[in-house]
C-alpha positions as CSV (number, residue, x, y, z in Angstrom):
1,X,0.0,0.0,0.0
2,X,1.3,3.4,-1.2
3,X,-0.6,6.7,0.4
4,X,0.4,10.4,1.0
5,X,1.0,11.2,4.6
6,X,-2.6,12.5,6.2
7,X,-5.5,11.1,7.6
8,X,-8.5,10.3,5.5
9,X,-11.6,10.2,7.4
10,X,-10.2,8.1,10.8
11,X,-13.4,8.0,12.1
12,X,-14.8,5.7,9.6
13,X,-14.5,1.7,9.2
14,X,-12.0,2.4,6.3
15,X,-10.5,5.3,7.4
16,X,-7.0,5.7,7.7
17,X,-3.9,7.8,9.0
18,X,-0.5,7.3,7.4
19,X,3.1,8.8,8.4
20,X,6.7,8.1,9.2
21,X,7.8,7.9,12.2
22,X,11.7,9.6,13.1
23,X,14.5,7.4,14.4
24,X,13.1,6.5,17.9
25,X,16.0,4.4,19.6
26,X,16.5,1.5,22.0
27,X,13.5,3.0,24.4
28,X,9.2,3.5,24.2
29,X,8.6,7.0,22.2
30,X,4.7,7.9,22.1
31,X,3.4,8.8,18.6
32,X,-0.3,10.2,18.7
33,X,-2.5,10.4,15.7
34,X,-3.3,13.0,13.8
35,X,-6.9,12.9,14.5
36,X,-8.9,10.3,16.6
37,X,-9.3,7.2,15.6
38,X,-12.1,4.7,15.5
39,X,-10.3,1.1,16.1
40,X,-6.7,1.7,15.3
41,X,-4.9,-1.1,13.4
42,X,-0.5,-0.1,13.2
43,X,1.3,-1.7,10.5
44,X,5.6,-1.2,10.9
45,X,8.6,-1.6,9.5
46,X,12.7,-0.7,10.4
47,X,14.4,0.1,7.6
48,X,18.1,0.2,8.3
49,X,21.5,-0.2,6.0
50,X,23.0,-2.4,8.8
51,X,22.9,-5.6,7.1
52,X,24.9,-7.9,9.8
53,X,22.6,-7.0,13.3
54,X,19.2,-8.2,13.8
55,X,16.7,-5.6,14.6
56,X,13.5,-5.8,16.2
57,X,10.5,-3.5,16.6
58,X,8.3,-3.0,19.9
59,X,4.8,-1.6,19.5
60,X,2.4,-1.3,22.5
61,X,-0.4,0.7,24.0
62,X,-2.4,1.1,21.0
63,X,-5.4,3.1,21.3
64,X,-7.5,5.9,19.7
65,X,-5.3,8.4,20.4
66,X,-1.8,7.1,20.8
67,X,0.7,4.4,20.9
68,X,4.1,3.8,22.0
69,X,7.2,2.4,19.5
């Protein structure tokens, strides 16, 4: 899925918000939402050039408002 960064009606069953999210580290950052939304589903991914470590991402507290990476 490809989309311009923005919310598109959140509020609705197929409404969606979409972003990027800064280099956050080894602890918890909390990223809200643009707007409020209904019943928040996150998809992630790292992207990295370091080829040799294994890297893994943390996600929790989802909710209509926030959650923490």
């Amino acid at each position: 899925m490809v989309t311009e960064a923005g919310c598109f009606n959140a509020q609705d069953d197929n409404g969606y918000c979409a972003g990027v999210i800064p280099a956050v580290g080894k602890a918890f950052k909390k990223i809200q939402f643009p707007e409020k939304m209904r019943d928040p589903v996150v998809f992630s991914q790292i992207t990295t050039r370091n080829k040799d470590l294994p890297m893994v991402l943390r996600m929790k507290g989802v909710n209509k408002k926030k959650f923490m990476i």
